[in-house]
C-alpha positions in Angstrom: 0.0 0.0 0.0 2.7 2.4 1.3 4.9 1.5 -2.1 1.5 2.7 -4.3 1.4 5.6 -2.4 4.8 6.5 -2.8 4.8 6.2 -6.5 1.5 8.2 -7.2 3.3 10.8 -4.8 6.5 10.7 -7.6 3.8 11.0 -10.5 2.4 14.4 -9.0 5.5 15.7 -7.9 6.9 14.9 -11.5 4.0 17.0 -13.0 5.0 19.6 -11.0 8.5 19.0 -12.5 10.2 19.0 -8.8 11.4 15.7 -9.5 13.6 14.5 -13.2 11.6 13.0 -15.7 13.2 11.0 -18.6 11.6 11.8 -21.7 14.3 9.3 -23.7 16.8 7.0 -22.1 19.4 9.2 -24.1 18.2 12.3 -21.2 20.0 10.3 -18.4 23.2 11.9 -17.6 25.6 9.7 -18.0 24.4 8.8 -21.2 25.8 10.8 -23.8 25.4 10.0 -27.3 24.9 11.7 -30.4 21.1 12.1 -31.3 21.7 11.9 -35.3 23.6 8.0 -34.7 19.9 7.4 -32.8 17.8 8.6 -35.7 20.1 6.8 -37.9 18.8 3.4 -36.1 15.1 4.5 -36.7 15.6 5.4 -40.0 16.9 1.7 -40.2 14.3 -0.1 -38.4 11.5 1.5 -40.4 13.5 1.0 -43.8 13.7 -2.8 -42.9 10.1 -3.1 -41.8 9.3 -1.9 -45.0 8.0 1.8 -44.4 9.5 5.0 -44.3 7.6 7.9 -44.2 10.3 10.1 -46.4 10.4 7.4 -48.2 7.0 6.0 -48.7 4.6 8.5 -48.2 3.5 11.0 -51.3 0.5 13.1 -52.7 -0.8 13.5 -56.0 -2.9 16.3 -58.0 -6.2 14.4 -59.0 -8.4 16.2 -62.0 -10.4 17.6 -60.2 -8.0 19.5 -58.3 -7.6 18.1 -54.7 -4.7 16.1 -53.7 -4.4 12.5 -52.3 -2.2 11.4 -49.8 -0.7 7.9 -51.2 1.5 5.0 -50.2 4.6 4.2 -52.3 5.1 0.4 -52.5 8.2 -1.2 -52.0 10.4 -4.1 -53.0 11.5 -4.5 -49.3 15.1 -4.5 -50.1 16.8 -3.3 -47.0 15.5 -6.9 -45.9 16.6 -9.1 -48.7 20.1 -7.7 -48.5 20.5 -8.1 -44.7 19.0 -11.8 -45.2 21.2 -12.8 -47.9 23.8 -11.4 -46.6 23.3 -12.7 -43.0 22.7 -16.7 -45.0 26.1 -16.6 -46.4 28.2 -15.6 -43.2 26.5 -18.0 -40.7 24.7 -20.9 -41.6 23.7 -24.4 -40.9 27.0 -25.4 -42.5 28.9 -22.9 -40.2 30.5 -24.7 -37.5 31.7 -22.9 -33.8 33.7 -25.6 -32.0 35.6 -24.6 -28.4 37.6 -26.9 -26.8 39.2 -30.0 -27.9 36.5 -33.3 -29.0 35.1 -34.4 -25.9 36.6 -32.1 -23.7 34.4 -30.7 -20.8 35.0 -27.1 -22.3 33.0 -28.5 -25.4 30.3 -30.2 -23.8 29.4 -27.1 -21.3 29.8 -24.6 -24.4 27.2 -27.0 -26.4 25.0 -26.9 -23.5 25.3 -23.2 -23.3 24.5 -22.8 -27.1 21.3 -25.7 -27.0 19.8 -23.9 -24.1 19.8 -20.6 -25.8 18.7 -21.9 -29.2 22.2 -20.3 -30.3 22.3 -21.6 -33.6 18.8 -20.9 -34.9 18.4 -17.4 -33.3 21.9 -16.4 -34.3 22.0 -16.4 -38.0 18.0 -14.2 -37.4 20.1 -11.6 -35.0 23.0 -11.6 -37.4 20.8 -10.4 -39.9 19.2 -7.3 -38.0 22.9 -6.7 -37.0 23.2 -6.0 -40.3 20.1 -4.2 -41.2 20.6 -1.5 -38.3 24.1 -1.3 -38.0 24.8 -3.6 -34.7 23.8 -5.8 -32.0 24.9 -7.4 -28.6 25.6 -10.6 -27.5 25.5 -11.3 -23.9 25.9 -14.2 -21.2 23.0 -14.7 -18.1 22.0 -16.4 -15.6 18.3 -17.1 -16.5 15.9 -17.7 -14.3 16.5 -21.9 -13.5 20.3 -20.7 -12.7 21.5 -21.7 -15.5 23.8 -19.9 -18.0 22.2 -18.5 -21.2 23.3 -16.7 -24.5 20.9 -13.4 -25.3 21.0 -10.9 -28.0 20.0 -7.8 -28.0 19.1 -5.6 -31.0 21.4 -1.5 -31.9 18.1 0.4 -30.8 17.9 -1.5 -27.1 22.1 -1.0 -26.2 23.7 2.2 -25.6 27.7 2.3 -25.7 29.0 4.3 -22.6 33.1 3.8 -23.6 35.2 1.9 -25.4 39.3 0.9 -26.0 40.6 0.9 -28.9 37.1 0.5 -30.9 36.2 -2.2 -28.9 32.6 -1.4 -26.7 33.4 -2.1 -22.9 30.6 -0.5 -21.1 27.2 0.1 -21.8 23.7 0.3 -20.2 21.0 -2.4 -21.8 17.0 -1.2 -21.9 14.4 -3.0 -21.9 10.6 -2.0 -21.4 6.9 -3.8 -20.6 3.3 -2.8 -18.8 2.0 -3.9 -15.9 -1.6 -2.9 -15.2 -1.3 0.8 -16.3 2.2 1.8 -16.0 4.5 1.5 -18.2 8.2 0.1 -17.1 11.6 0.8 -18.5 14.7 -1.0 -16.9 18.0 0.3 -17.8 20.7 -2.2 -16.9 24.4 -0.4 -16.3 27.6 -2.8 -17.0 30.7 -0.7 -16.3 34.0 -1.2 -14.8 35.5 0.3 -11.8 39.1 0.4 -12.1 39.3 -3.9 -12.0 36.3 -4.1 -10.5 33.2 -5.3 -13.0 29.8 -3.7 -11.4 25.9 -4.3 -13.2 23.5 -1.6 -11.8 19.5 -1.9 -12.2 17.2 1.4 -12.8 13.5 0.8 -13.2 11.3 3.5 -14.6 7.7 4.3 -14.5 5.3 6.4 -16.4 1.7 6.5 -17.3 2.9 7.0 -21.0 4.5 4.2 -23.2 6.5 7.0 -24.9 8.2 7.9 -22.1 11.4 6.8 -19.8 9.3 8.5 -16.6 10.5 8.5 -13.2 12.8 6.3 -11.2 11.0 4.1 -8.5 11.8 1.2 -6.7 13.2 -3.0 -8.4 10.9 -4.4 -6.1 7.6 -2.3 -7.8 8.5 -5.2 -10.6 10.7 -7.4 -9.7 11.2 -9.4 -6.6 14.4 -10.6 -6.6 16.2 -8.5 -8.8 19.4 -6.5 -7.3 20.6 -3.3 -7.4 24.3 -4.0 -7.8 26.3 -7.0 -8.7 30.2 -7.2 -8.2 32.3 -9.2 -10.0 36.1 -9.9 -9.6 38.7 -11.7 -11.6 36.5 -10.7 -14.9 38.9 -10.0 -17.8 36.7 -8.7 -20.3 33.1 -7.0 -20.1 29.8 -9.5 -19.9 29.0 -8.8 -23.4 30.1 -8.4 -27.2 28.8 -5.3 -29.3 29.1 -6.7 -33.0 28.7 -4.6 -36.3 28.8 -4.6 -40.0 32.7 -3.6 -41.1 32.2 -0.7 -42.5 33.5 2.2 -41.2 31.0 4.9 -40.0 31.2 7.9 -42.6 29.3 9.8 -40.5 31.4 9.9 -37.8 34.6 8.5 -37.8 35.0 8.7 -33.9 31.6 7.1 -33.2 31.5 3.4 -31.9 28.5 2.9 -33.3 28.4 0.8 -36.4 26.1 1.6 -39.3 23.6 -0.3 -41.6 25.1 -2.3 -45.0 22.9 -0.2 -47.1 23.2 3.1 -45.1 25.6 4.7 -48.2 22.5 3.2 -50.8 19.4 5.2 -49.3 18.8 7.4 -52.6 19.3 4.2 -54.4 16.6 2.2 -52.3 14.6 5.1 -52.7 14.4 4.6 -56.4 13.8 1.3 -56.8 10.9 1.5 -54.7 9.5 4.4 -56.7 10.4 2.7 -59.8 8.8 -0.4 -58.6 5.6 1.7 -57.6 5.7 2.9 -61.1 5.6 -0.4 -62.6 2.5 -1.3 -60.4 0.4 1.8 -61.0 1.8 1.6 -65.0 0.0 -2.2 -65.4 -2.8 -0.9 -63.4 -3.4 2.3 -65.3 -2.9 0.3 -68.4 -5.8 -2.3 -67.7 -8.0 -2.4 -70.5 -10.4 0.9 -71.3 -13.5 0.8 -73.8 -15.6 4.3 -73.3 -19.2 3.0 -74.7 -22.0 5.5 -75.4 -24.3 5.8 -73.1 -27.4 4.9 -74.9 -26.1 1.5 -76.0 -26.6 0.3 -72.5 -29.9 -1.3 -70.9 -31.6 0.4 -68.3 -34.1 -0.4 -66.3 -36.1 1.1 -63.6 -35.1 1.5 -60.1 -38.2 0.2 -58.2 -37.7 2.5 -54.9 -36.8 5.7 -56.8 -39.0 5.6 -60.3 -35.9 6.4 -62.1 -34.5 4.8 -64.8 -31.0 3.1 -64.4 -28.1 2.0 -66.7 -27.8 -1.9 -66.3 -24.1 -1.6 -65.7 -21.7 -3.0 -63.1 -20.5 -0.3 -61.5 -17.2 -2.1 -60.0 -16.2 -3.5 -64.1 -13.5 -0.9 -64.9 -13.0 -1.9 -68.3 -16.0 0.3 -69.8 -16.6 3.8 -69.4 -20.4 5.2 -70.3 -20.7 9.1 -71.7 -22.5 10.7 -73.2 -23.3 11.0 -77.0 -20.6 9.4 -79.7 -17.3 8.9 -78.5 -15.6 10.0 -81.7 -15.8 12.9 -84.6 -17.1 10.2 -86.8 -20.2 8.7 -84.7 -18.8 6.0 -83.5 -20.5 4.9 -80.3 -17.8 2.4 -78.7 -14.1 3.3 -78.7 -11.0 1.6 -77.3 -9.0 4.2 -75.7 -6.3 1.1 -74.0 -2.9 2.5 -73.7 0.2 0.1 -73.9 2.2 0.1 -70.6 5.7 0.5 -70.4 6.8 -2.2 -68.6 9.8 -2.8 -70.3 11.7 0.3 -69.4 10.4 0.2 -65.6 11.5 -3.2 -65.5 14.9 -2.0 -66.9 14.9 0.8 -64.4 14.6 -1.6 -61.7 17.2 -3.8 -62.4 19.3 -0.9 -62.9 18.7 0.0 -59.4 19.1 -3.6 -58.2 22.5 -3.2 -60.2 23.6 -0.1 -58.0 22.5 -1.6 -54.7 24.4 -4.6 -55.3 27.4 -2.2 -56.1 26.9 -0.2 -53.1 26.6 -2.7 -51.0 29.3 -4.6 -52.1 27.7 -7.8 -54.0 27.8 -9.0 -57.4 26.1 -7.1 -59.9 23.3 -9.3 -61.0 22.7 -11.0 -57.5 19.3 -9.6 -57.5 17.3 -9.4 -60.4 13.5 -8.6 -61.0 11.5 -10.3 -64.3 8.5 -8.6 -64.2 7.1 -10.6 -62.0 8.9 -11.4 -59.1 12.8 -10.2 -57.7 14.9 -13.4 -58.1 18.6 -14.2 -56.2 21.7 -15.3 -58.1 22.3 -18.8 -56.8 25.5 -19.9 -58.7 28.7 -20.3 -57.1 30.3 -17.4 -56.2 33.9 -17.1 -57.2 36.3 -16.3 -54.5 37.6 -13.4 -56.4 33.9 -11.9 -56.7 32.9 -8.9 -54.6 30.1 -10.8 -53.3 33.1 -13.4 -51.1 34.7 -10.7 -50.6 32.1 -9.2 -48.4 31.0 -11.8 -47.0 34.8 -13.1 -45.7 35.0 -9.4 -44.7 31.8 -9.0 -42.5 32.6 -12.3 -41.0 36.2 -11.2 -39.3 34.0 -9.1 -37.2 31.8 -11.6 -36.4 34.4 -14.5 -35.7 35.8 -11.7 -33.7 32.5 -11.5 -31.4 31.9 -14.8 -31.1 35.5 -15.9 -29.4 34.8 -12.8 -27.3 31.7 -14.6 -26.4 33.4 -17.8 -25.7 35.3 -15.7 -23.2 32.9 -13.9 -21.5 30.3 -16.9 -21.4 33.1 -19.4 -19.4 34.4 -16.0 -17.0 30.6 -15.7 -16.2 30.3 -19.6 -15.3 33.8 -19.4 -13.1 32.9 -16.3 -11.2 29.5 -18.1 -10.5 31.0 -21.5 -9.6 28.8 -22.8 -12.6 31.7 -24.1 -14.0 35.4 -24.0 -13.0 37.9 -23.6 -15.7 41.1 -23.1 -16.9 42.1 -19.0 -18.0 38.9 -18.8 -20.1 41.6 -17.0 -22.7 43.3 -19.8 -23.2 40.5 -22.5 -24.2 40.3 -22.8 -28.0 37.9 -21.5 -30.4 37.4 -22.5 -34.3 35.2 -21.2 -36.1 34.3 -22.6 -39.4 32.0 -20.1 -41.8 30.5 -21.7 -45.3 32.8 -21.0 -47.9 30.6 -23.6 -50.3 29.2 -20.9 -52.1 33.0 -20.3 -53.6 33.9 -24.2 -53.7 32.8 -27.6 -52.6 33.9 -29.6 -50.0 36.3 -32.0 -52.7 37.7 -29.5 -54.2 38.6 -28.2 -50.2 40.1 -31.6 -49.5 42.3 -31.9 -53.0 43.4 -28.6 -52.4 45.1 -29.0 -48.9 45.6 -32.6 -49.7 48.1 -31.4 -53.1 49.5 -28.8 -51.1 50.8 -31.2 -48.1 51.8 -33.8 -50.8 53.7 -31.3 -52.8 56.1 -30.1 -49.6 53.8 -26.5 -49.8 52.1 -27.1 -45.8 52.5 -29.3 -42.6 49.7 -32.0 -42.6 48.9 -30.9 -39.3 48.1 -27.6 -41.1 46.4 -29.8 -43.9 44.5 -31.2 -42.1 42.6 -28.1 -39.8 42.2 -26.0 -43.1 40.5 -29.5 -45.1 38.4 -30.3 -42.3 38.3 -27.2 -40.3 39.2 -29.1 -36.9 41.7 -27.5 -34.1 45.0 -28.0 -33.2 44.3 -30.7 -31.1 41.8 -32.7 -32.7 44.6 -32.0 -36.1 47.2 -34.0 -33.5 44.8 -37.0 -32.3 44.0 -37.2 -36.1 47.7 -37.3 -37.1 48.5 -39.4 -34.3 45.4 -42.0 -35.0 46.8 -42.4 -38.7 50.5 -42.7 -37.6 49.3 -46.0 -36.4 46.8 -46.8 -38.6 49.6 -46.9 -41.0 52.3 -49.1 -39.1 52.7 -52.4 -40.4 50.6 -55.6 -38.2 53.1 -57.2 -35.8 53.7 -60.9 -36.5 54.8 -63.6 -34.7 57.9 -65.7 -34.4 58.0 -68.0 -37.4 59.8 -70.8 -35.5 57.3 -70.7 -33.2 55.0 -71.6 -36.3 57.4 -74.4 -37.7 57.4 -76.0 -34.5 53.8 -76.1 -34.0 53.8 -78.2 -37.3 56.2 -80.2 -37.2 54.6 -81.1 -33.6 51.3 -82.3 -35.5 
């Protein structure tokens, strides 16, 4: 009772403005980040939902004189890219192996990664990395105890400081309703000196678009605390992860931008071109103006009047009156060919300048008429397409050994599980290169070069099968004698045996 009364006392002395209000999380004081890298994240979001206003909203001058607000359609292509893209750096043939086979490290990590549905929910993160310009990866302790992988999306982190490029504090936000009231909980990871410390704030307000007022954890949560210590961390609970390109906008910002945030104008186009197209088939439906006397009428039995017998929803005839041309005639075709052809080739031209600016193959999207197809050849490991792909996937290997990291420091300091320097345990990550060549021609490769004097067949070995260093040695060492001659008795032993018969 006394906790309701205390926060309707906060609500009133809010509205008297004697107490701080957050309007936006970005208000809080020790958050301080540039508001255009913010709109730059909702101008992404809306861009890969498929809606922009800037974008997607336009009026037109109608005959008679008004002017009618429309909607642009759109070929969605902020979300193709970031799924293609996403597809060919992590994928079910992608493999992320830590430890050696059958070590504990490996069977606690594969625990981790089935509890969290790692796989499956990775390569769907990966791609709204992608689409708004970055993402974080963290280790918990959910609710059973038990450690779990979460990500969260650019628009719900905000970077407080980084080393060297690399994020290592931050405060995570998340928001719900209860009742009424709406909740925002800002969660604070930062270091003091060696010292690793997670704060809890909880908000309240009576609107969803606002932070509101600070109240109490236990007005929504009952066990959560206000401040966890940690010691003997070496990196910070989480991973920020972002596309690699460099952030033109601000070249000192941590914040990573969106793979088609240099193709807006371009995206722009194709969409109108695309609306075009649609309104261009539509407008050029068939049109037959008929004169009004050749149609039946009949009379309307509520009003007396006489009526054209004409369905009023067929947009193929148009009734006027008197002849339709200089000559008498009373039924004129007045169709109009459409120019699909040139949309269609202003479309693909767009498609071609996408793929360019986001650095894929020209030709990897495509659009008939019809429907947008997707190049699905091999890709050659020269082609821009690999090249981006092996490119964006450096930052993500990057993340995930980070992860690795911070997941088996999490389970140590929490006597989950006790390990060795969670630095030293091995990580191999194994991305799909089948798009460039298949898994023979992998295995010849490695398999010429070790026979040829050109690599160790330790080395051989990792880079055919994409194995570790250990699991390389077992393999070498289970071969070594696999390959040593059977031993064989004594042959007198044999003589005497039958000369004893």
């Amino acid at each position: 009772m006394w906790s309701k009364i205390v926060a309707f006392g906060k609500g009133v002395l809010a509205k008297l403005n004697i107490i701080k209000v957050l309007n936006t999380v970005h208000d809080h004081k020790k958050i301080n980040i540039d508001e255009k890298e913010l709109q730059r994240i909702e101008i992404y979001e809306k861009l890969y939902a498929g809606y922009y206003e800037k974008f997607h909203k336009y009026s037109v001058k109608l005959p008679n004189g008004n002017r009618e607000q429309r909607e642009r359609l759109t070929m969605r292509m902020p979300k193709h890219l970031s799924e293609y893209l996403a597809g060919l750096i992590y994928n079910e043939k992608c493999n992320l192996n830590v430890g050696s086979e059958n070590s504990s490290e490996r069977k606690f990590f594969d625990e981790v990664r089935s509890r969290s549905r790692f796989d499956l929910r990775f390569n769907e993160k990966l791609e709204t990395m992608l689409a708004l310009g970055g993402m974080t990866v963290r280790p918990y302790i959910n609710k059973r105890g038990a450690i779990q992988i979460g990500f969260v999306d650019a628009s719900s982190f905000f970077p407080l400081s980084d080393e060297n490029g690399e994020v290592t504090e931050g405060v995570f936000v998340s928001t719900s309703k209860k009742g009424s009231k709406y909740y925002t909980l800002l969660e604070w990871h930062e270091w003091e000196q060696e010292k690793y410390v997670i704060t809890n704030e909880l908000y309240q307000s009576d609107n969803k678009e606002d932070v509101g007022v600070k109240v109490n954890l236990s007005t929504l949560y009952d066990d959560l605390a206000e401040r966890v210590e940690f010691n003997g961390l070496t990196r910070s609970l989480f991973v920020y992860i972002k596309p690699n390109i460099a952030n033109n906008h601000d070249i000192n910002s941590v914040y990573g931008i969106s793979i088609f945030d240099n193709a807006l104008d371009t995206i722009k186009f194709i969409d109108t071109a695309f609306d075009a197209f649609y309104r261009e088939v539509k407008l050029g439906q068939k049109r037959i103006m008929v004169d009004r006397s050749l149609l039946e009428w009949e009379t309307n039995i509520e009003t007396g009047l006489k009526e054209e017998v004409f369905d009023s929803t067929d947009e193929v005839f148009k009734a006027v009156n008197g002849s339709i041309t200089e000559d008498g005639k009373a039924i004129q075709d007045i169709s109009v060919s459409i120019r699909s052809q040139e949309l269609v080739q202003s479309i693909n031209a767009g498609l071609r300048i996408l793929c360019f600016q986001t650095g894929l193959n020209t030709g990897t999207f495509t659009f008939d008429g019809a429907e947008m197809k997707t190049a699905t050849e091999v890709i050659s490991e020269k082609s821009e397409t690999f090249k981006t792909k092996n490119k964006h996937a450096l930052f993500v290997a990057e993340g995930l050994r980070k992860l690795v990291i911070s997941t088996f420091e999490l389970a140590d300091v929490t006597g989950l599980y006790n390990s060795v320097d969670a630095n030293e345990i091995e990580v191999s990550i194994d991305f799909d290169d089948s798009i460039a060549q298949d898994e023979d021609t992998q295995i010849n490769r490695y398999t010429n070069a070790k026979n040829q004097g050109m690599m160790p067949a330790k080395e051989a070995l990792k880079r055919a099968w994409n194995i570790t260093d250990k699991e390389a040695e077992e393999w070498l060492n289970t071969i070594k004698k696999e390959q040593e001659p059977p031993e064989t008795g004594n042959p007198d032993d044999y003589v005497g045996h039958v000369e004893g018969v």
